[in-house]
C-alpha positions as a Python dict, from the first residue, in 0.01 Angstrom:
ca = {
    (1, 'X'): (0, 0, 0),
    (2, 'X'): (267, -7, 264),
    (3, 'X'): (245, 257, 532),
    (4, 'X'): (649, 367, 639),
    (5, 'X'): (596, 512, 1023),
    (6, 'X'): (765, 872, 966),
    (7, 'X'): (788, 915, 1327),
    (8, 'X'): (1082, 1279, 1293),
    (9, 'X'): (1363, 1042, 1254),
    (10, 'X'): (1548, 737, 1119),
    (11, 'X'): (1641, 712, 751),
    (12, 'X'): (1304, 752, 579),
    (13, 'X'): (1505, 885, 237),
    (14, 'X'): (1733, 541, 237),
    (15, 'X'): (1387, 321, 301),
    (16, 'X'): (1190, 520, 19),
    (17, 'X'): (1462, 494, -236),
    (18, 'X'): (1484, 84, -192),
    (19, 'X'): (1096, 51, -198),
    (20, 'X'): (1091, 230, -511),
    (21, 'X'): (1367, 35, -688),
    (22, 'X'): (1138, -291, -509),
    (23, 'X'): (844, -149, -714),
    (24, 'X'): (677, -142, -350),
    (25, 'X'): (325, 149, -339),
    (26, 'X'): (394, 299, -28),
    (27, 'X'): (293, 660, 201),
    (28, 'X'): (448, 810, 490),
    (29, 'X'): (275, 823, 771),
    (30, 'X'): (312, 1042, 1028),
    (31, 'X'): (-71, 1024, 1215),
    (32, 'X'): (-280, 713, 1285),
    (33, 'X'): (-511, 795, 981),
    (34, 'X'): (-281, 764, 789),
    (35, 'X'): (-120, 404, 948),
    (36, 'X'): (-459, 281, 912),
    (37, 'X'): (-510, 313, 528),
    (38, 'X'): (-195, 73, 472),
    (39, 'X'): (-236, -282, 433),
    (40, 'X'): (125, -352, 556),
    (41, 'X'): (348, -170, 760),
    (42, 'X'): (745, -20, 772),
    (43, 'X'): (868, 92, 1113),
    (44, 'X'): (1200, 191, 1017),
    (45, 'X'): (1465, 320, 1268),
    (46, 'X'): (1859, 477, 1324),
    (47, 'X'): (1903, 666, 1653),
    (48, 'X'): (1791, 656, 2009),
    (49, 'X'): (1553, 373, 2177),
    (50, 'X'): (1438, 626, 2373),
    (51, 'X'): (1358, 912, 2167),
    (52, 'X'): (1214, 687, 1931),
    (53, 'X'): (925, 555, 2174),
    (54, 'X'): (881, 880, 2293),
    (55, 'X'): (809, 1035, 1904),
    (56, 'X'): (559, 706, 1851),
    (57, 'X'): (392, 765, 2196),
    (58, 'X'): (399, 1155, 2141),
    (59, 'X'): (234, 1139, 1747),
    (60, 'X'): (-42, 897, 1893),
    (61, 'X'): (103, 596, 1742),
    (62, 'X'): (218, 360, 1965),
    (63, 'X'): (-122, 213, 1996),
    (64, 'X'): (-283, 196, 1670),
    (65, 'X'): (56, 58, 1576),
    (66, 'X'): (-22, -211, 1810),
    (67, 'X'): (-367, -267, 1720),
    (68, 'X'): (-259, -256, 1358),
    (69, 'X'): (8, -558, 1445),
    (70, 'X'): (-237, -692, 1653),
    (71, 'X'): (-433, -787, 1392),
    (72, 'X'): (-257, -953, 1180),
    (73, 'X'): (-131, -614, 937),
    (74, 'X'): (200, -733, 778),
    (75, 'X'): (472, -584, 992),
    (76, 'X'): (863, -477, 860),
    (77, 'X'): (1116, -324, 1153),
    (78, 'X'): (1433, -188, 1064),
    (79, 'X'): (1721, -125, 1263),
    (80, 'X'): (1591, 38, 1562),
    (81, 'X'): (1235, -41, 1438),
    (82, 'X'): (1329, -476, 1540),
    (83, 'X'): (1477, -368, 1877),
    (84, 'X'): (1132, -136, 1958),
    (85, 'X'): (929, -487, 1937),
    (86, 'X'): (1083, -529, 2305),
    (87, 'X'): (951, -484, 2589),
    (88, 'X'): (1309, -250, 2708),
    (89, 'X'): (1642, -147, 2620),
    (90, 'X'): (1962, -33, 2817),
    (91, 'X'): (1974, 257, 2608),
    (92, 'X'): (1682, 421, 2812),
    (93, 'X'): (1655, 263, 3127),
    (94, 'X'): (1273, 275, 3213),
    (95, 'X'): (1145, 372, 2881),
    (96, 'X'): (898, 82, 2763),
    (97, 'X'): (916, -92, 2411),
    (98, 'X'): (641, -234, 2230),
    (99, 'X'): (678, -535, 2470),
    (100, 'X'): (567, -791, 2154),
    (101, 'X'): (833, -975, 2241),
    (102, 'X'): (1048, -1035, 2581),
    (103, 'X'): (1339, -925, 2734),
    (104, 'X'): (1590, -605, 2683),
    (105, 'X'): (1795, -496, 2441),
    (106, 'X'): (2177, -520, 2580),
    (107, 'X'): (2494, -288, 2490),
    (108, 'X'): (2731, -465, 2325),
    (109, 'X'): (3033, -567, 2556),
    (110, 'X'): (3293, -316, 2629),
    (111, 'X'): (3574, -566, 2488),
    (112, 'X'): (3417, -475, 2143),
    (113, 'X'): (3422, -139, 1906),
    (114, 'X'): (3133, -22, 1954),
    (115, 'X'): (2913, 47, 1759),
    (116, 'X'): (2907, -292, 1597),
    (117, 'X'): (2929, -126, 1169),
    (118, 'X'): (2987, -257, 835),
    (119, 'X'): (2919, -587, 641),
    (120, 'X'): (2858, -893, 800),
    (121, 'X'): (2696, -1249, 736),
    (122, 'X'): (2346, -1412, 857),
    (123, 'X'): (2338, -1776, 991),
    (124, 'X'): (1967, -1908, 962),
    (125, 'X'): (1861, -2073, 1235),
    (126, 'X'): (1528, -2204, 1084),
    (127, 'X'): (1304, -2145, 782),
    (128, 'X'): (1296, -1764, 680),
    (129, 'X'): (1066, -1657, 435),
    (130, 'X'): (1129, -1283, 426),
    (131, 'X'): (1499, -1344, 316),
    (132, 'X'): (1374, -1627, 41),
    (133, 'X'): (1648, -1607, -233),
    (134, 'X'): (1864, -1355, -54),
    (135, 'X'): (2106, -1635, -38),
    (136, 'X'): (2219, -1910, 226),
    (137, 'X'): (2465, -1674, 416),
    (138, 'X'): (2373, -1305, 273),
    (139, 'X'): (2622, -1078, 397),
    (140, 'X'): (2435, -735, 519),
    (141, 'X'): (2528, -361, 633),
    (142, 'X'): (2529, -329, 1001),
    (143, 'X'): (2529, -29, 1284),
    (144, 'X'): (2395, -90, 1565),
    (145, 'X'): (2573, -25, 1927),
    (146, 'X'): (2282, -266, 2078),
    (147, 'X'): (2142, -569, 2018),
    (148, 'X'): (1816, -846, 2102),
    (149, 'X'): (1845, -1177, 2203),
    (150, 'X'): (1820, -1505, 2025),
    (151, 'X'): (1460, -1600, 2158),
    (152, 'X'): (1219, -1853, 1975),
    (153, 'X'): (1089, -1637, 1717),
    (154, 'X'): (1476, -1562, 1586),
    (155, 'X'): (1514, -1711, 1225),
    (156, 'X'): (1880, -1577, 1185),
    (157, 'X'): (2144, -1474, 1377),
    (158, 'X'): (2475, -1276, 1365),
    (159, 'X'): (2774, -1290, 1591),
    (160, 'X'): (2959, -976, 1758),
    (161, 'X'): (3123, -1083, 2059),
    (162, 'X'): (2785, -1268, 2112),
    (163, 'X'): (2526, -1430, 1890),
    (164, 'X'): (2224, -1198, 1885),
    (165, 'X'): (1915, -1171, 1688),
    (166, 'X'): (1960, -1031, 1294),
    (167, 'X'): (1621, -1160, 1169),
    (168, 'X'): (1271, -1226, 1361),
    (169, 'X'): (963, -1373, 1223),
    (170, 'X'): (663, -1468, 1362),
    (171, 'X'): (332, -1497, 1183),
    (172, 'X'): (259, -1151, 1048),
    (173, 'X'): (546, -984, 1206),
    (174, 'X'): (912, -962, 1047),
    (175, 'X'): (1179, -739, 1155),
    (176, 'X'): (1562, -725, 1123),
    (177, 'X'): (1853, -569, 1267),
    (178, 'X'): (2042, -476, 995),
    (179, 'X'): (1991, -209, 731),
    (180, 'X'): (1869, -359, 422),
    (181, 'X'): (1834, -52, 207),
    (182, 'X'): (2226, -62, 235),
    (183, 'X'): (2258, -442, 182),
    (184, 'X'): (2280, -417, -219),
    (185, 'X'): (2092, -715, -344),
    (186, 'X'): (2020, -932, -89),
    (187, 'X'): (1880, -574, 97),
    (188, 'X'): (1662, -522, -191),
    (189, 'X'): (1535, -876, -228),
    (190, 'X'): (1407, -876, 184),
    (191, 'X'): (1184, -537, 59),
    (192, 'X'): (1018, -731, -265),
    (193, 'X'): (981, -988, -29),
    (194, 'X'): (791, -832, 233),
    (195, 'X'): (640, -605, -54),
    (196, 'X'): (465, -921, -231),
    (197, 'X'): (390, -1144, 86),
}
């Protein structure tokens, strides 16, 4: 069963409605009990940085998220849910990420409309399994006003103004940037995917 971190916000409805057309078992779950009793977990995410790690850190989750990741639970961010896996993010100065991974998360340039929204493609930059058959160059739904670097763990990129990261992987841990319950196909494939890994 897949545990989806209901932390107050993000777009829970959107993420339930492609698991269930994936044929995914899943739970909210809005305490640590409850993220312990799945064997793979969802951190899905639309708003705030900030406000986000505040909600984990406030409903006692941060932690046994961690510990969960930690060892070796299956791991799916969305959206706001990849750019958490950092260790910051110029959207709250000072606030701390999850710090799995290093650096910040960056504003896009001011030459750009921000934020960055609607379809665009992926360019793989090595093997990928969670978007196996979603195509060479799937084109996905974007909105995001931020955005993670290219670092070794990247398996695809997009390009606003600046490459950044649209897909990491490493070992148990996948998360992208885009919003694959509003990617059509190649949205629903990357949840069966991560569903029956």
């Amino acid at each position: 069963m897949i545990s989806v971190i209901d932390y107050g916000a993000g777009n829970l409805r959107s993420v339930e409605n492609a698991l269930q057309a994936a044929g995914a078992d899943y739970e909210l779950a809005k305490d640590a009990t409850a993220l312990r009793r799945g064997d793979k977990i969802i951190l899905p995410g639309v708003g705030h940085f900030g406000q986000m790690m505040r909600a984990l850190e406030g409903r006692d989750l941060r932690q046994p998220l961690l510990d969960r990741i930690a060892s070796g639970v299956p791991f799916l961010g969305v959206c706001l849910g990849l750019q958490a896996l950092f260790e910051s993010s110029e959207e709250a100065p000072g606030e701390r990420g999850l710090a799995i991974f290093p650096g910040t998360v960056r504003r896009f340039d001011a030459d750009r409309r921000v934020p960055h929204m609607g379809w665009n493609s992926l360019r793989r930059v090595r093997e990928s399994p969670i978007l196996e058959g979603a195509g060479e160059e799937p084109f996905v739904y974007f909105a995001n006003s931020y955005y993670a670097p290219v670092i070794a763990a990247t398996s695809a990129c997009c390009e606003y103004g600046t490459p950044f990261s649209a897909v990491i992987e490493r070992e148990n841990i996948a998360a992208v940037q885009f919003h694959p319950e509003k990617s059509g196909a190649a949205g629903l494939r990357i949840f069966r995917n991560f569903a029956c890994s």
